[in-house]
Backbone as CSV, one residue per row, in Angstrom:
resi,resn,N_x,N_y,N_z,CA_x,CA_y,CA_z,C_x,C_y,C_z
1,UNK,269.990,-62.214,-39.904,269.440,-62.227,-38.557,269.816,-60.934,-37.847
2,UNK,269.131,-60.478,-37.170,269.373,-59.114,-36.428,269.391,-59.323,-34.906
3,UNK,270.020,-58.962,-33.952,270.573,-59.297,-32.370,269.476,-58.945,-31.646
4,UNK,268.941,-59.389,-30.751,267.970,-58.349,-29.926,269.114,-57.434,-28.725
5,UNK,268.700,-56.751,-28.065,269.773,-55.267,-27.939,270.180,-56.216,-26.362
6,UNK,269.909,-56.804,-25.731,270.110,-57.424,-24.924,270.970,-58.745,-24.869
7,UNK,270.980,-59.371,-26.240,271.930,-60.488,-26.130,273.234,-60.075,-26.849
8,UNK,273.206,-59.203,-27.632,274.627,-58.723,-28.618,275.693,-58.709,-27.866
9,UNK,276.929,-59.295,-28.524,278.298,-58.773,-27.679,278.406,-57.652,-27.592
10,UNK,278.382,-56.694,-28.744,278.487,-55.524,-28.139,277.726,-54.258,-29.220
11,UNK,277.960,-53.226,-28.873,277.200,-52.494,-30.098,275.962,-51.888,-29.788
12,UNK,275.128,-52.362,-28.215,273.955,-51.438,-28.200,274.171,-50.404,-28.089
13,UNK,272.904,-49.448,-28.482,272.655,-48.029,-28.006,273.546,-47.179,-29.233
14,UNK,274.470,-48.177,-30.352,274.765,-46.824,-31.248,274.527,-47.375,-32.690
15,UNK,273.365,-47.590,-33.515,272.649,-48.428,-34.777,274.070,-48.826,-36.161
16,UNK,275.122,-47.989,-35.810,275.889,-48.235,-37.061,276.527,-49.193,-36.452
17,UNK,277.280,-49.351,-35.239,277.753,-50.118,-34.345,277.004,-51.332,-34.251
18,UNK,275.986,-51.471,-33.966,274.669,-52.657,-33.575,274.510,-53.476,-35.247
19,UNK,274.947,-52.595,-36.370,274.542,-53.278,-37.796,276.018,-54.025,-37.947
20,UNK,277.548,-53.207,-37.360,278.311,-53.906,-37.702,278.619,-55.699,-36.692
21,UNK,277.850,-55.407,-35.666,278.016,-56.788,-34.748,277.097,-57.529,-35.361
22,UNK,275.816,-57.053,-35.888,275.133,-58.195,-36.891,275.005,-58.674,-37.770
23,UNK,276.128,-57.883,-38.417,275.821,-57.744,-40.678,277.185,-58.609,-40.573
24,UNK,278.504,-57.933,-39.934,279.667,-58.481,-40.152,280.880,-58.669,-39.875
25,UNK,280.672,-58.546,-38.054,282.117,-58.659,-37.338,282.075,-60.196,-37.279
26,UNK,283.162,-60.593,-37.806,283.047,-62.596,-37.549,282.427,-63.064,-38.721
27,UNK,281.865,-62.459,-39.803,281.492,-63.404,-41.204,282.661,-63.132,-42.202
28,UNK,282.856,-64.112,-42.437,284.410,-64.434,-42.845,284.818,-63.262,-44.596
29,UNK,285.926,-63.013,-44.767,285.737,-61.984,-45.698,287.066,-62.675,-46.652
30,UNK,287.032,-63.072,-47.789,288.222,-64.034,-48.450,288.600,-63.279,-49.619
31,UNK,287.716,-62.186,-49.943,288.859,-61.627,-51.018,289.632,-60.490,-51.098
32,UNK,290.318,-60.451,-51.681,291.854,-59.620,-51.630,291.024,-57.838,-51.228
33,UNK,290.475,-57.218,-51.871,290.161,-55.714,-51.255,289.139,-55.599,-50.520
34,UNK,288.402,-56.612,-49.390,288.047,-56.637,-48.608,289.410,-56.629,-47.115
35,UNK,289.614,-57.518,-47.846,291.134,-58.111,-46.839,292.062,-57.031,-46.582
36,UNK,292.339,-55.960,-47.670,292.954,-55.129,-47.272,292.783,-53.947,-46.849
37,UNK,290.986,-53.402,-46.941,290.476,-52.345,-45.995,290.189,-53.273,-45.058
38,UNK,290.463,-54.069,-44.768,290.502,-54.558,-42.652,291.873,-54.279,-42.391
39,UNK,292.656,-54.774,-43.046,294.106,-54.750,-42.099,293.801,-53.489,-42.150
40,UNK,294.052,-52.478,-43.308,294.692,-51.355,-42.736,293.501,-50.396,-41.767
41,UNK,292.057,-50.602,-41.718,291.319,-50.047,-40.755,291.796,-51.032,-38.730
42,UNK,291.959,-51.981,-39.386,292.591,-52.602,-38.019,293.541,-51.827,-37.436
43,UNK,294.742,-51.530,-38.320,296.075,-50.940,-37.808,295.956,-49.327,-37.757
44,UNK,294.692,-48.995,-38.125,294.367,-47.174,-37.768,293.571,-47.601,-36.452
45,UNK,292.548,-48.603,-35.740,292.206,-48.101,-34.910,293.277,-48.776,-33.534
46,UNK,294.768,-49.275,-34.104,295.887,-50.032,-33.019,295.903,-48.284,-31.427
47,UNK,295.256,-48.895,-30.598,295.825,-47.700,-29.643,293.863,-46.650,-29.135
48,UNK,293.579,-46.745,-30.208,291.988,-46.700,-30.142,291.207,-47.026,-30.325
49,UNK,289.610,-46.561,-29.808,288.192,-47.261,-30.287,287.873,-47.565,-31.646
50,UNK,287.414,-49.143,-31.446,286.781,-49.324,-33.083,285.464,-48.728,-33.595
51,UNK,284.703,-48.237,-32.683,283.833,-47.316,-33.020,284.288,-46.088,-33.225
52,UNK,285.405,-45.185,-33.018,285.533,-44.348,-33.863,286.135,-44.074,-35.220
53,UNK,286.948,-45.821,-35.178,286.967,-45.687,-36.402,286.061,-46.510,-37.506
54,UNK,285.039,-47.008,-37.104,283.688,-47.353,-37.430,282.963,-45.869,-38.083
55,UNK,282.817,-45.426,-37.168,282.356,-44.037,-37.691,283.080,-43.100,-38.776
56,UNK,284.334,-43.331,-38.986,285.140,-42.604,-39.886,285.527,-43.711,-41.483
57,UNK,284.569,-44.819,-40.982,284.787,-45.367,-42.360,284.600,-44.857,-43.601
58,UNK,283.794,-44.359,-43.755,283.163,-43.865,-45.324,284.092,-42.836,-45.398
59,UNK,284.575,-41.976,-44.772,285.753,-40.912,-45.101,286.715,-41.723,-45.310
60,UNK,287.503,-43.021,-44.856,288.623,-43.603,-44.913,288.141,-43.961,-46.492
61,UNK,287.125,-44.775,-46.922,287.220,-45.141,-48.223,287.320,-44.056,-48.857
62,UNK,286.499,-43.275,-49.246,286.836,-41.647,-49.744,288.564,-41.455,-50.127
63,UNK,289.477,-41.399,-49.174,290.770,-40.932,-48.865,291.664,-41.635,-49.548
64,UNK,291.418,-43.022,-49.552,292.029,-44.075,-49.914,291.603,-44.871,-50.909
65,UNK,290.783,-44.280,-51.930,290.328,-44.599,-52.681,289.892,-46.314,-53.410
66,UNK,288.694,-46.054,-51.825,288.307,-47.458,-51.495,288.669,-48.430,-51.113
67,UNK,289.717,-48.042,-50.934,290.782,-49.065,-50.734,291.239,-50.231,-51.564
68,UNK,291.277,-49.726,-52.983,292.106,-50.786,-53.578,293.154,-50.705,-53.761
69,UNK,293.806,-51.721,-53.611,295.253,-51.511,-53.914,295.944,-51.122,-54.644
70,UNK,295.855,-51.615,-55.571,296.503,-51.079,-57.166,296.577,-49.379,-57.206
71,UNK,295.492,-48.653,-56.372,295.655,-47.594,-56.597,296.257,-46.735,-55.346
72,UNK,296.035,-46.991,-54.407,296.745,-46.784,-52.913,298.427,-47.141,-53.208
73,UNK,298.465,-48.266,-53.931,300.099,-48.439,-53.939,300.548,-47.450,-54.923
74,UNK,300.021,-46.469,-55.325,300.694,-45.587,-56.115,300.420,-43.794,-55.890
75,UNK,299.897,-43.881,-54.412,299.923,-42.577,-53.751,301.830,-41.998,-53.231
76,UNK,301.836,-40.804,-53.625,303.179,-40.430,-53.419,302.798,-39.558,-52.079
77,UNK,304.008,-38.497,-51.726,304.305,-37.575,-50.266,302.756,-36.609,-50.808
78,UNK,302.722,-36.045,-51.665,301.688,-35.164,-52.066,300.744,-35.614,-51.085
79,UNK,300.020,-37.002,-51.559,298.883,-37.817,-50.867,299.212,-37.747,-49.496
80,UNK,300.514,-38.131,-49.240,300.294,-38.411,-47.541,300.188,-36.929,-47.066
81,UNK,300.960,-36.051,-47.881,300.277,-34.359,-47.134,298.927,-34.306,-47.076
82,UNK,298.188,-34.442,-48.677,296.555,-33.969,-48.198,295.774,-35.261,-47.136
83,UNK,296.363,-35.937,-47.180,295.944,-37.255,-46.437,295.785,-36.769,-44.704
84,UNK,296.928,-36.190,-44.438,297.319,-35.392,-43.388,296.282,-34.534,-42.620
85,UNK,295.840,-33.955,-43.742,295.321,-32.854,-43.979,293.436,-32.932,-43.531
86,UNK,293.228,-34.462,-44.028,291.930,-34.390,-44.044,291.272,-34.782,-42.610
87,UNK,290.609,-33.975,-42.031,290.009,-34.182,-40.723,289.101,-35.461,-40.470
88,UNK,288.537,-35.795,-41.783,287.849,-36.893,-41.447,287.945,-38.293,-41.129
89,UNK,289.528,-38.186,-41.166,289.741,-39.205,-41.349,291.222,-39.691,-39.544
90,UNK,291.398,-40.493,-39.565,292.693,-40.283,-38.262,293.689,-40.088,-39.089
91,UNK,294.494,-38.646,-38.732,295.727,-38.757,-39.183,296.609,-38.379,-38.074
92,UNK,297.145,-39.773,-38.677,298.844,-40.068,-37.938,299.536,-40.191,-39.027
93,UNK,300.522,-40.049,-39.501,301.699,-39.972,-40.445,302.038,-41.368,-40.997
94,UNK,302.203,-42.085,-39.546,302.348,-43.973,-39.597,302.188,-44.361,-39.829
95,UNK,300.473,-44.428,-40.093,299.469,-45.218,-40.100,299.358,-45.041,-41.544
96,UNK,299.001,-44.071,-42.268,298.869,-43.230,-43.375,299.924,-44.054,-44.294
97,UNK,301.248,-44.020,-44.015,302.570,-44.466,-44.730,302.458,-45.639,-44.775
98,UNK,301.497,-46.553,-43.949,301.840,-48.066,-43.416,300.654,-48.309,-44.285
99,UNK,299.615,-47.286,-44.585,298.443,-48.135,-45.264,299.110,-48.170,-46.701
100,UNK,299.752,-46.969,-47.354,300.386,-47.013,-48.530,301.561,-48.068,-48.746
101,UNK,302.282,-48.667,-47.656,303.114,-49.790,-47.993,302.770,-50.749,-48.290
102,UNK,301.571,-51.149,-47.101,300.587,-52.058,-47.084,300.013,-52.702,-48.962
103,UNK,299.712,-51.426,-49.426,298.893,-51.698,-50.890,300.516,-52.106,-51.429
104,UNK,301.419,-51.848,-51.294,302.572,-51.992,-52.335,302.384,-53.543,-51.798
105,UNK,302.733,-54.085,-50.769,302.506,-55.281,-50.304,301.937,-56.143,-50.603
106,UNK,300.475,-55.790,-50.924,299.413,-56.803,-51.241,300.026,-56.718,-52.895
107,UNK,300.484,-56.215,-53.830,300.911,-56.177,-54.773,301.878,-56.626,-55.273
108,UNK,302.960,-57.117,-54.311,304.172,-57.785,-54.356,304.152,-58.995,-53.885
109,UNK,302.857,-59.074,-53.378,302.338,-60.589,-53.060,301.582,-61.117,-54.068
110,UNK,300.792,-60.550,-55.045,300.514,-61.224,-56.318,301.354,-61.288,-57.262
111,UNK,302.334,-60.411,-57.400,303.490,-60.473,-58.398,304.036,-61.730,-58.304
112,UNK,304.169,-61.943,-57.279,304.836,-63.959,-56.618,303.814,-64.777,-56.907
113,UNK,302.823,-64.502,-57.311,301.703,-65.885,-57.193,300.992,-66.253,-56.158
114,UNK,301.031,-65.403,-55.243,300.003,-65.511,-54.114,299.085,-64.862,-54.090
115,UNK,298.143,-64.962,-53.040,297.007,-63.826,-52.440,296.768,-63.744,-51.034
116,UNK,296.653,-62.394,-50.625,296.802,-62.240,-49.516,295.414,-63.242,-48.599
117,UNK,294.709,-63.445,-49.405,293.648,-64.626,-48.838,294.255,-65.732,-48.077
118,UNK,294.895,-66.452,-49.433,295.731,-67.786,-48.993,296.318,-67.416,-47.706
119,UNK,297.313,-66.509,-47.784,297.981,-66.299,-46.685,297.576,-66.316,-45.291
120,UNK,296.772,-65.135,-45.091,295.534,-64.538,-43.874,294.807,-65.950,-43.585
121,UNK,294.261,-66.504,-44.358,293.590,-67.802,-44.266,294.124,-69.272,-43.451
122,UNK,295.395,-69.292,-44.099,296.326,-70.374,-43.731,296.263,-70.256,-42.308
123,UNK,296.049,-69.023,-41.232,296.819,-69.222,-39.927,295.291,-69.286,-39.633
124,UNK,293.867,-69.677,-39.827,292.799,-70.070,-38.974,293.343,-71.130,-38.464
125,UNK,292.696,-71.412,-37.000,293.433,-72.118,-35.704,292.361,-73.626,-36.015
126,UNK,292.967,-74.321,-35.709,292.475,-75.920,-35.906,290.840,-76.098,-35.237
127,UNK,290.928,-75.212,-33.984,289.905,-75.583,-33.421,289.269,-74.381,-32.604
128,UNK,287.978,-73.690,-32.378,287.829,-72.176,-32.186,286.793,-72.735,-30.822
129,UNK,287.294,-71.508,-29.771,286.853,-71.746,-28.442,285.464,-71.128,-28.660
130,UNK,284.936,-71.365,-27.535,283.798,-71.067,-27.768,283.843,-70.300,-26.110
131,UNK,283.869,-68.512,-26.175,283.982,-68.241,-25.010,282.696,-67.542,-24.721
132,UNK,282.159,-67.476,-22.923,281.275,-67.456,-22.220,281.304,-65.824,-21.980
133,UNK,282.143,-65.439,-21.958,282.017,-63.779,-21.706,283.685,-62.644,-22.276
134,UNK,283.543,-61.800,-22.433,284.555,-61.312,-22.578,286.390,-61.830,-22.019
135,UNK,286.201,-62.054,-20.710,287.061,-62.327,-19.751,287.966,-63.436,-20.693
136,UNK,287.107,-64.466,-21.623,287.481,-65.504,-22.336,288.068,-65.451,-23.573
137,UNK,288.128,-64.287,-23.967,288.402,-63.713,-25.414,289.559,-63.124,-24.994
138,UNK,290.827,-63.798,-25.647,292.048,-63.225,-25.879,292.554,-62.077,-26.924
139,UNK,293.640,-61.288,-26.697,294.247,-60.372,-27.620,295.569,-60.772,-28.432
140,UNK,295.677,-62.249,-27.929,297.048,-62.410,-28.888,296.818,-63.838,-28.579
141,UNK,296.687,-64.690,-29.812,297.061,-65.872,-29.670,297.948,-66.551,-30.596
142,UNK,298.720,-67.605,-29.930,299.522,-68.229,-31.362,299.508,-68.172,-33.079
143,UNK,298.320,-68.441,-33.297,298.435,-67.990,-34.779,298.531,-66.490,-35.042
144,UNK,297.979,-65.753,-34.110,298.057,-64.461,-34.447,299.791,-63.752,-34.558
145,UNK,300.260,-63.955,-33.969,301.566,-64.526,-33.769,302.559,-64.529,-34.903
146,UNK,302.180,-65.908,-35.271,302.598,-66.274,-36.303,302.124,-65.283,-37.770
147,UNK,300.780,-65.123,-37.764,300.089,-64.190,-39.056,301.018,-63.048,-38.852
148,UNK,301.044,-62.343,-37.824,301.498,-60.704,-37.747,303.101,-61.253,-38.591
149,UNK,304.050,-62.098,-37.819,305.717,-62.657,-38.564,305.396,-62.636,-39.538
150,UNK,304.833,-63.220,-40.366,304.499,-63.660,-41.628,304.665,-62.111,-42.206
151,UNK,302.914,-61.989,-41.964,302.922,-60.350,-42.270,303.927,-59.397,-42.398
152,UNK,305.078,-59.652,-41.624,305.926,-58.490,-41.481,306.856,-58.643,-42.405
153,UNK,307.437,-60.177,-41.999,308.441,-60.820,-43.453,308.185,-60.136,-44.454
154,UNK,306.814,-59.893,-45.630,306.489,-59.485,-46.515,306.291,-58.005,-46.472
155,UNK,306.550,-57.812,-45.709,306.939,-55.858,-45.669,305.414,-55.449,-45.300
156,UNK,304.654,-56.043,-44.717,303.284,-55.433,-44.295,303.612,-54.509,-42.965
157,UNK,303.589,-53.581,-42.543,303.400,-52.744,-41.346,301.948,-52.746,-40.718
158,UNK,302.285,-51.928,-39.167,301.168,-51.951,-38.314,300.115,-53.277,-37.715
159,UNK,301.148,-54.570,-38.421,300.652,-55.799,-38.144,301.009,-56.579,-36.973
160,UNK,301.078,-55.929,-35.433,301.203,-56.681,-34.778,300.439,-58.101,-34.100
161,UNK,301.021,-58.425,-33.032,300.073,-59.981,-32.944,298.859,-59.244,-32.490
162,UNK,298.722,-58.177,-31.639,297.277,-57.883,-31.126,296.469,-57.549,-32.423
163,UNK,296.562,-56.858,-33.349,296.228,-56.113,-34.663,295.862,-57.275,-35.295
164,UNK,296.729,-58.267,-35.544,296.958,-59.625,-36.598,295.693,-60.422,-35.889
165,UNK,295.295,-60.301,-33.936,294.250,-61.420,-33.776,292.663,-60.239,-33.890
166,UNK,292.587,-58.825,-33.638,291.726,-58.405,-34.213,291.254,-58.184,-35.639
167,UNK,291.995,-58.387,-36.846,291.440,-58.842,-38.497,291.163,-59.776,-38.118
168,UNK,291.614,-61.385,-37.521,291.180,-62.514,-37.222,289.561,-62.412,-36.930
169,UNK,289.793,-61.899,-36.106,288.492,-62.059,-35.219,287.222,-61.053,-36.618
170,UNK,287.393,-60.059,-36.945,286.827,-59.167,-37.789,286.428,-60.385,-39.162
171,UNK,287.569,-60.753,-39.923,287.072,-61.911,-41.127,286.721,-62.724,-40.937
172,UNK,286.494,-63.405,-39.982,286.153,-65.052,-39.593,286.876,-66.036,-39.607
173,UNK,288.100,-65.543,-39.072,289.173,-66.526,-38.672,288.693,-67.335,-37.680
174,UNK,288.650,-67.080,-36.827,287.712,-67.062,-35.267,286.724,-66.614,-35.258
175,UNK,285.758,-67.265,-34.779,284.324,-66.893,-34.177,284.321,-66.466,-32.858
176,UNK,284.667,-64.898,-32.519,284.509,-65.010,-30.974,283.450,-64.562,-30.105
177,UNK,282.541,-64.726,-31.313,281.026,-64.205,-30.460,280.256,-64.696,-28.833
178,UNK,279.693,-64.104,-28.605,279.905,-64.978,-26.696,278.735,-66.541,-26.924
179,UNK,278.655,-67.357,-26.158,277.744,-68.160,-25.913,276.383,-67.451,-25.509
180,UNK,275.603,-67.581,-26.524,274.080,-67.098,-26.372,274.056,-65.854,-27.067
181,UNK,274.837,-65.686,-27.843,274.399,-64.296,-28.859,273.871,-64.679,-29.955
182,UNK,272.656,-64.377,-30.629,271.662,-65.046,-31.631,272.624,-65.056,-33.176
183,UNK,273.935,-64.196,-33.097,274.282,-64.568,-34.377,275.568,-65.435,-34.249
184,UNK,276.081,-65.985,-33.489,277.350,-66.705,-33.081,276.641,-68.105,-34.297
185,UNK,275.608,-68.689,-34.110,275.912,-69.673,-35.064,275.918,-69.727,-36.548
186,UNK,275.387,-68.329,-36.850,275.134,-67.934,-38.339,276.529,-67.828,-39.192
187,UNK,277.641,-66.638,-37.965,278.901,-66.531,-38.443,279.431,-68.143,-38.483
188,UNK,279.339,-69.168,-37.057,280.153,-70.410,-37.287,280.155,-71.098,-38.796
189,UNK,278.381,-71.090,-39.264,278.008,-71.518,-40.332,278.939,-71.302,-41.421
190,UNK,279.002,-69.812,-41.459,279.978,-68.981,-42.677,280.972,-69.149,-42.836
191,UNK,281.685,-69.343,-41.759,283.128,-69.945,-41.089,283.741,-71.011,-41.994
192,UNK,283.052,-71.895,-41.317,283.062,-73.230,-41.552,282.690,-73.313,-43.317
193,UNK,282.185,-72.552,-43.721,281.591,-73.031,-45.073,283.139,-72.237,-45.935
194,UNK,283.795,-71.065,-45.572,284.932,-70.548,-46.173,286.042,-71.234,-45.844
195,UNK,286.142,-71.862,-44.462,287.205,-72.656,-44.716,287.092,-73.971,-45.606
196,UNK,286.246,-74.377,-46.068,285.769,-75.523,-47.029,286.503,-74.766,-48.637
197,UNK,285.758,-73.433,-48.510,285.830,-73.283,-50.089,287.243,-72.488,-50.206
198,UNK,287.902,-72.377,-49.005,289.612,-71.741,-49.400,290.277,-72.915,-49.258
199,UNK,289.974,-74.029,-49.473,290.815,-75.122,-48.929,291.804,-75.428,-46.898
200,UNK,290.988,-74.809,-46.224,291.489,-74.761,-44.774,290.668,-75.598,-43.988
201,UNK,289.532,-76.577,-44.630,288.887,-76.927,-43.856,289.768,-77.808,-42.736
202,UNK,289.271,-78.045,-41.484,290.383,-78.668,-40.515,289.349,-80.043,-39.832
């Protein structure tokens, strides 16, 4: 389904922006290297616009070599210099170091028998508001909270609760699309159908 430019939460007037509020902010995302180019694009845009780092995606995969893990967890100082280095991409030092811990992370979480799915998954909230305008949409809520602790326990960086409820909101933890936006029930649909097939249904 595609938004008409008038009901979208947000995203008119820039087409890469307008495809990501309709293709896939809020349709739920459950496997492991999806899961982990959100956190760590979440925790590069902590402090700035998600449209600019919307726009710097395809250089971030480039850099980070797509972001899989297995191979990100085995970038050394070399990498974080040319990493540094590359304009296309945001460099902060932090962020950069935190995405490379990050992959060691998601890796030391399958070594145990988990997946970062299960995990991320477990803290969807029992019951998802259904808000009327921005004003209604929070930046930190209890589970988020709880996800970012979690997160951190396991040596994940750049996962705070605000960070921890924007991936939320990005995979389909939450649906926080407004009342009367033409794709709010498509994502609920998706929602609802992943928490069935990860075992979270509530």
């Amino acid at each position: 389904m595609t938004a008409s430019s008038h009901k979208r939460c947000f995203g008119d007037g820039d087409p890469l922006y307008e495809r990501y509020h309709d293709t896939e902010w809020g349709y739920p995302v459950v496997d492991e290297h999806g899961l982990y180019e959100r956190l760590c694009l979440e925790a590069f845009q902590a402090g700035l616009s998600w449209r600019t780092v919307l726009h710097k995606r395809e250089a971030f995969r480039a850099a980070f070599a797509g972001f899989e893990p297995q191979r990100v967890a085995c970038y050394t100082a070399r990498d974080v210099a040319r990493l540094l280095g590359d304009a296309g991409i945001i460099r902060n030092r932090a962020k950069i170091e935190a995405t490379i811990g990050n992959a060691r992370a998601v890796l030391e979480l399958h070594e145990s028998g988990r997946t970062l799915a299960s995990l991320v998954w477990s803290f969807a909230p029992r019951r998802n508001r259904v808000p009327r305008s921005h004003a209604q949409v929070p930046a930190i809520t209890p589970q988020s909270e709880a996800l970012s602790k979690a997160l951190r326990k396991l040596g994940f960086r750049f996962v705070g609760p605000t960070t921890a409820y924007a991936m939320m909101q990005a995979i389909g933890l939450v649906n926080d699309h407004l009342v009367g936006c033409p794709i709010r029930a498509d994502v609920e649909r998706a929602r609802m159908a992943a928490l069935e097939g990860i075992g979270q249904s509530r």
